[in-house]
C-alpha positions as CSV (number, residue, x, y, z in Angstrom):
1,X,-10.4,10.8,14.0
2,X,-10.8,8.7,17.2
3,X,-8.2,10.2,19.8
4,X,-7.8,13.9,18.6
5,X,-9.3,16.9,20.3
6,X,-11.8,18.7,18.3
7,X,-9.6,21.4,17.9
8,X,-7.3,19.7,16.6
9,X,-9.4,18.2,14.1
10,X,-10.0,21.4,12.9
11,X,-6.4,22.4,12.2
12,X,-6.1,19.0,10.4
13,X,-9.1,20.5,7.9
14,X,-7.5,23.9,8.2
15,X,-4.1,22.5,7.0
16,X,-5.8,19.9,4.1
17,X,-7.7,23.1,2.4
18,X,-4.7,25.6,2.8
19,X,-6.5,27.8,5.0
20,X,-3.5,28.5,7.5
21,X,-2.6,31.9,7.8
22,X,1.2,31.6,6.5
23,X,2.4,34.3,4.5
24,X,2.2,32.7,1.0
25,X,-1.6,32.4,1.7
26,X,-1.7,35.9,3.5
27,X,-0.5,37.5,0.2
28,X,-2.6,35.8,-2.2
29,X,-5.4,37.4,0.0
30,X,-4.0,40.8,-0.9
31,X,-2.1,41.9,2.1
32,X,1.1,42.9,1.5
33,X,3.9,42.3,4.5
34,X,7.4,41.3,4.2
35,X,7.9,37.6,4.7
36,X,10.8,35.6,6.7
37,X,10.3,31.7,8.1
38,X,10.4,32.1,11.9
39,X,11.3,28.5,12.7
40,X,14.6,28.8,10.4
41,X,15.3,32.2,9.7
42,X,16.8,31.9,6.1
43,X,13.6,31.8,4.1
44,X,10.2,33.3,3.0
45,X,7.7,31.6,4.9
46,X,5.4,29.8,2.6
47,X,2.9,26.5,3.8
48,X,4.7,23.7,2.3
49,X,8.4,25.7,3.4
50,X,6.8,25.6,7.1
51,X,5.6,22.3,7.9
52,X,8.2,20.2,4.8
53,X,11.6,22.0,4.3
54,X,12.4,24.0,7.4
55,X,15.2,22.7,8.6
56,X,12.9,22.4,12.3
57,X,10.6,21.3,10.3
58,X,12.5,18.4,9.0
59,X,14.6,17.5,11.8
60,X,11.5,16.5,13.7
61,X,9.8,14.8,11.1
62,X,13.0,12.6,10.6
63,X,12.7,11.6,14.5
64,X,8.9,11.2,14.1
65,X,9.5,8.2,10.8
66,X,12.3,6.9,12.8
67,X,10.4,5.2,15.3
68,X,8.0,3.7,12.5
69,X,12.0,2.3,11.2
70,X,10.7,4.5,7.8
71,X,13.1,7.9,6.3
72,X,11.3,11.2,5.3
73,X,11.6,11.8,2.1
74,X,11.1,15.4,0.5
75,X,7.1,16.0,-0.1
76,X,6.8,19.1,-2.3
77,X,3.0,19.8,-0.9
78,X,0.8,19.1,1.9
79,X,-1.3,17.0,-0.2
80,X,1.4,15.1,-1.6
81,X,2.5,14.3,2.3
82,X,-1.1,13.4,2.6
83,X,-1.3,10.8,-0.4
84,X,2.4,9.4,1.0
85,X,0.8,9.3,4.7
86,X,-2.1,7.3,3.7
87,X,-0.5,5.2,1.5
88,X,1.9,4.1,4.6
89,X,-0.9,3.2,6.8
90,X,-2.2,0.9,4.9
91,X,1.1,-1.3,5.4
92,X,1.4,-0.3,8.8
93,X,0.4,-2.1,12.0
94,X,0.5,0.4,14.4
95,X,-1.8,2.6,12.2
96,X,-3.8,5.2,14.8
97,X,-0.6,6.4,16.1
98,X,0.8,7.1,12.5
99,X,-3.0,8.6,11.4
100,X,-2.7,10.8,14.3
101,X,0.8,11.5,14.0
102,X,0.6,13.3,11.0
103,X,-2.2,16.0,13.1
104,X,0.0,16.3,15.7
105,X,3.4,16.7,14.2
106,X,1.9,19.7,12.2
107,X,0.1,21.0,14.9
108,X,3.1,21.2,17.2
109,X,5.0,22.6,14.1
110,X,2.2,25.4,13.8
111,X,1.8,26.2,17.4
112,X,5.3,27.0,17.9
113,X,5.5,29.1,15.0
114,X,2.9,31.0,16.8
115,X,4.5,31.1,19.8
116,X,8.0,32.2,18.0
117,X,6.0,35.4,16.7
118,X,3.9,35.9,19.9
119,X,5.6,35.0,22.6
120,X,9.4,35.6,21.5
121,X,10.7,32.2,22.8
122,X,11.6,29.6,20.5
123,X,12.2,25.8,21.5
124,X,14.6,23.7,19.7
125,X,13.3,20.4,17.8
126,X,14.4,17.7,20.7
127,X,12.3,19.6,22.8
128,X,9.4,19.6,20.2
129,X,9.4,16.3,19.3
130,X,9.1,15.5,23.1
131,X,5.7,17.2,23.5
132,X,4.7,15.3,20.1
133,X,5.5,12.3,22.1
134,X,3.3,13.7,25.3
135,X,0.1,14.8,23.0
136,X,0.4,11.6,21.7
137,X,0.3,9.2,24.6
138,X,-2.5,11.8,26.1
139,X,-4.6,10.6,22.9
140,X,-7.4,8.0,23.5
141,X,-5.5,6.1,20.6
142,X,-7.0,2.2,19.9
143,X,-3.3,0.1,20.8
144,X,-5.5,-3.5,21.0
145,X,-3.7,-6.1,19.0
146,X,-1.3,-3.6,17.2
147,X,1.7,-5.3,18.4
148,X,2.0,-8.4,15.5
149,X,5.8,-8.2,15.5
150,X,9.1,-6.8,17.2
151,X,9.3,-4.1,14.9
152,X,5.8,-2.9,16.2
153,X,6.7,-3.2,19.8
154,X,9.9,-1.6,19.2
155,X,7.6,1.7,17.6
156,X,5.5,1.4,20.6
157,X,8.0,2.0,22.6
158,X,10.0,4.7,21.0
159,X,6.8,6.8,21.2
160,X,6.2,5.7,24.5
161,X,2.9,3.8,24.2
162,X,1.7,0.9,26.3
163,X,0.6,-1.5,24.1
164,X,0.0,-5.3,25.2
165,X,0.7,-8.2,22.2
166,X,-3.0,-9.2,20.7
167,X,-3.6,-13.2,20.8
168,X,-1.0,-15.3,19.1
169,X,-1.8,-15.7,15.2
170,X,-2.8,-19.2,14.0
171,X,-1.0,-20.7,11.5
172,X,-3.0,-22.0,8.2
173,X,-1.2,-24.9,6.2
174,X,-2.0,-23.5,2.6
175,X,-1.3,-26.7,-0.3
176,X,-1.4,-25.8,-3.8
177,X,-4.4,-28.2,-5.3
178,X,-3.4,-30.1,-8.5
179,X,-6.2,-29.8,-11.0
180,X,-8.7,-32.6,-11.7
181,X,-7.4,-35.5,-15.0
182,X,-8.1,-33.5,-17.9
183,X,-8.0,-30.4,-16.7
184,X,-5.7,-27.6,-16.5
185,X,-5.3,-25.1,-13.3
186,X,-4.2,-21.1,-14.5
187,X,-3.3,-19.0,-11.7
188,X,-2.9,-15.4,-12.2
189,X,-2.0,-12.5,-9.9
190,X,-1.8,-8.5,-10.7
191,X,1.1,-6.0,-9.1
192,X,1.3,-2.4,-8.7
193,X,4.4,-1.1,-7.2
194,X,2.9,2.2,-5.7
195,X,-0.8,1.3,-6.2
196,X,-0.4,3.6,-8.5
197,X,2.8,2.7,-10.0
198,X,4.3,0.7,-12.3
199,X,2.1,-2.4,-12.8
200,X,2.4,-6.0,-13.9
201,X,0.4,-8.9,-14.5
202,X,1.2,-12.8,-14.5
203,X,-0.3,-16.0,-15.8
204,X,1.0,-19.4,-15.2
205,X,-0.8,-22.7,-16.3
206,X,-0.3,-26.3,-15.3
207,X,-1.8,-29.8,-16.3
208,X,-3.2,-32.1,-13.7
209,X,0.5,-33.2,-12.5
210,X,1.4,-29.6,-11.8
211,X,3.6,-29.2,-15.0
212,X,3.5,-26.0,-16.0
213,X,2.8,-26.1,-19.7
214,X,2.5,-22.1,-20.1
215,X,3.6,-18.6,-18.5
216,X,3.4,-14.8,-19.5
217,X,4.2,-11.9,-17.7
218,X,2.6,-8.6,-19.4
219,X,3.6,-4.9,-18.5
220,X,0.4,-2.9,-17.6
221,X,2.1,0.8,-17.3
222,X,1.1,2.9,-14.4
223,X,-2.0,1.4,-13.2
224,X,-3.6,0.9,-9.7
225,X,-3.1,-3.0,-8.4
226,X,-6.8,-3.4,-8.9
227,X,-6.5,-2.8,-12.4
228,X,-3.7,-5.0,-13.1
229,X,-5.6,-7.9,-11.1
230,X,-8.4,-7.4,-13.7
231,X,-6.6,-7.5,-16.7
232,X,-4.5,-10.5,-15.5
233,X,-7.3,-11.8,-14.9
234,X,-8.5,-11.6,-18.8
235,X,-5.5,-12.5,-20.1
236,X,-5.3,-14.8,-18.3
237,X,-8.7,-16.8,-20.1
238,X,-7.5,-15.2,-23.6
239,X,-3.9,-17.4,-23.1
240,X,-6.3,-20.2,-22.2
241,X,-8.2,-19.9,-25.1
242,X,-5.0,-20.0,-27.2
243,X,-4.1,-23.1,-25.7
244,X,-7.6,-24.5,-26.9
245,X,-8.3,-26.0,-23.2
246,X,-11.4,-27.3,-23.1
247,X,-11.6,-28.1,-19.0
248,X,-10.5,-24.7,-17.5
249,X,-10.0,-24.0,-13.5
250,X,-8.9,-20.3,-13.1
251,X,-7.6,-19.4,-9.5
252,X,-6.6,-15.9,-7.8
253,X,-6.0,-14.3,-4.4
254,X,-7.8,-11.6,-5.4
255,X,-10.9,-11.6,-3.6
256,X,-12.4,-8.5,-5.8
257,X,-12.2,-10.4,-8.9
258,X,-13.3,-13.7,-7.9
259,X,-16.5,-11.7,-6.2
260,X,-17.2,-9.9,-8.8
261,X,-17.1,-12.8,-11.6
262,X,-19.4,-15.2,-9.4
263,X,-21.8,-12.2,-9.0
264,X,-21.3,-10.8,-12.8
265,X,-20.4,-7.0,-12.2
266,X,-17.1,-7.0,-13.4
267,X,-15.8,-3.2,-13.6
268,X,-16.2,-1.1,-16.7
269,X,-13.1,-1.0,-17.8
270,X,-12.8,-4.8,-18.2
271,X,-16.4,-5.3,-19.0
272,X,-15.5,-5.1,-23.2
273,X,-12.8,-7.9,-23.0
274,X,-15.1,-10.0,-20.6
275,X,-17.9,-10.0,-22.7
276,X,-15.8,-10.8,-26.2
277,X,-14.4,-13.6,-24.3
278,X,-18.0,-15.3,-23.7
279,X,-18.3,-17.0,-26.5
280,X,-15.0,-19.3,-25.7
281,X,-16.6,-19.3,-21.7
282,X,-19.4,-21.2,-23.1
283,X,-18.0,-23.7,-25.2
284,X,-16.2,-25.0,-22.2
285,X,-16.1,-26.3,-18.6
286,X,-14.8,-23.7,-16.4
287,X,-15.0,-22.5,-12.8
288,X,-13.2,-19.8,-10.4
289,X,-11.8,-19.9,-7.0
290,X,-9.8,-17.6,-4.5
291,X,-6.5,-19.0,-3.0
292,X,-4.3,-17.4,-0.4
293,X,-0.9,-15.1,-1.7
294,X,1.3,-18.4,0.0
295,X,-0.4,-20.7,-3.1
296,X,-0.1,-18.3,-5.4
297,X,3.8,-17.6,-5.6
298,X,4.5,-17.9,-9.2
299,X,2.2,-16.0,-11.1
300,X,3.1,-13.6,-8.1
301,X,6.6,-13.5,-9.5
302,X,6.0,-13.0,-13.3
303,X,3.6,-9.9,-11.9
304,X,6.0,-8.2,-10.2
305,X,9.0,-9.1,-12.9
306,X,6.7,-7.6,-15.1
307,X,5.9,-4.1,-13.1
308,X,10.0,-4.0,-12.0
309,X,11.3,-4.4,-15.8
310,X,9.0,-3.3,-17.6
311,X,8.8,-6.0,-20.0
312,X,5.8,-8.5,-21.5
313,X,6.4,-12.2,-22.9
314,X,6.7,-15.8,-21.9
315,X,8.5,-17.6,-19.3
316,X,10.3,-20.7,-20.4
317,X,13.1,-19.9,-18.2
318,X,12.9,-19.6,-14.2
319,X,15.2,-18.5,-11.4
320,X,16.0,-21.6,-9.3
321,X,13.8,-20.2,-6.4
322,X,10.8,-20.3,-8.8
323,X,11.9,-23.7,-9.9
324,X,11.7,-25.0,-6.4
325,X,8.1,-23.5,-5.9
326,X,7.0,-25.4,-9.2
327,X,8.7,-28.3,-7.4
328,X,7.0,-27.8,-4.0
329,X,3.7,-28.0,-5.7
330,X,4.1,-30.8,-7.7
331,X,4.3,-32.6,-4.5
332,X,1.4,-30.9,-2.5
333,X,3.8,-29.6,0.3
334,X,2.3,-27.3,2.5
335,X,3.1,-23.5,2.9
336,X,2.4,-21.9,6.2
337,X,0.1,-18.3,6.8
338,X,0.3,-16.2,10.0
């Protein structure tokens, strides 16, 4: 990664493959020594015990998270920690200091349990996590247009980076288009809650006044948000085709599926339902388009109802926030994107 010295780039590979020379690792290799954690002094010292549950360990971590405003939360092995890590950048704005982060907290961690053994001095974690904060604003880390909010100058800060605010965002009026007379408009919208997680789906179709004349929310189980954008996506046309609509305009803020319909490579694992759903496709007038999340908040909300409780059916009933967005529509009113 951009920013990290090659050695430490090693250590990161080093640390993924479990090559570190704890005492776990030491034994499995056949050599035989008695084992004590030099960082905390209570416990055998084993690779996820070192860099996850050591009381050091942790208490630097927990300062590390806090200037991203996030908790650590226990991680029973490195990769696990990995998955979590990566899974937070993608949410993140300031994302090469948390990428590099997780090198250099470890590394730090590992270089003072060295020095513990080697040298006989032991630093506390204040003073550790102060060096963290010195590697780190020593890296060549990209910082241009990171800052998109307070909370991202506020991290900036608490780890001591200079980071100037990127150009002011422009602001996109996003309306809701009714569909043409005669036809009908079905928005849908997938949901994963841990992408993997628990995953919902959500269909909602209107006339050409913005009525909405059917909705269905449908659990998915654990499934990757892609997945449950898919099969939204096909039930989506299969509600459609229970309705016997004849003048069909499907719309999504999923770029993947809207790309992958227009240029017919739809994934395998939907490829069976699209194809038995042909012969209804070709009997009628239909087309696909992409639409921003901000146009999209109601099949948005039977999605994630669906991944949160679990449960599949149709929507007659709507929460008065819902109600309002059904309202807002019906009158094009503009929503606004950053």
């Amino acid at each position: 990664m951009k920013g990290l010295s090659p050695r430490q780039s090693t250590f990161g590979w080093l640390l993924c493959h479990r090559k570190l020379p704890t005492d776990d690792i030491m034994r499995k290799k056949g050599i035989s020594l008695a084992s004590k954690c030099i960082m905390c002094g209570f416990h055998s010292e084993t690779l996820p015990h070192l860099f996850l549950n050591c009381s050091v360990s942790r208490i630097i971590w927990e300062n590390f998270l806090s200037c991203f405003g996030l908790i650590w939360k226990d991680q029973s092995s490195i990769a696990e920690l990995i998955s979590w890590w990566k899974r937070k950048r993608r949410i993140l704005s300031v994302k090469d200091p948390w990428a590099a982060g997780l090198i250099i907290v470890t590394d730090t961690i590992w270089k003072e349990r060295n020095h513990r053994w080697h040298g006989g001095k032991s630093r506390d974690a204040s003073l550790l996590f102060k060096k963290i904060l010195r590697t780190l604003k020593e890296s060549n880390l990209d910082l241009k247009g990171v800052i998109r909010s307070t909370a991202d100058l506020l991290c900036c800060r608490k780890l001591g980076l200079h980071a100037a605010p990127g150009d002011p965002p422009s602001i996109l009026e996003v309306i809701w288009c009714k569909p043409p007379l005669a036809w009908s408009k079905i928005k849908i919208d997938g949901s994963s809650m841990e992408n993997p997680g628990r995953a919902g789906g959500g269909v909602v179709i209107r006339d050409s006044n913005g009525k909405v004349i059917f909705s269905f929310k449908n659990f998915l189980g654990i499934s990757m948000n892609y997945y449950a954008e898919f099969m939204s996506f096909l039930h989506g046309i299969r509600h459609a085709m229970g309705q016997r609509i004849t003048n069909l305009w499907i719309e999504t803020d999923s770029v993947a599926v809207v790309t992958a319909v227009q240029g017919k490579s739809l994934p395998w694992f939907a490829l069976q339902k699209w194809l038995s759903l042909q012969h209804y496709l070709n009997s009628i007038s239909w087309k696909i388009t992409h639409c921003f999340r901000e146009a999209n908040p109601i099949a948005d909300y039977l999605a994630k109802s669906a991944a949160k409780t679990g449960l599949s059916g149709t929507m007659k009933d709507f929460p008065t926030h819902i109600i309002e967005e059904i309202r807002w529509d019906s009158f094009s009113k503009p929503r606004f994107r950053l």
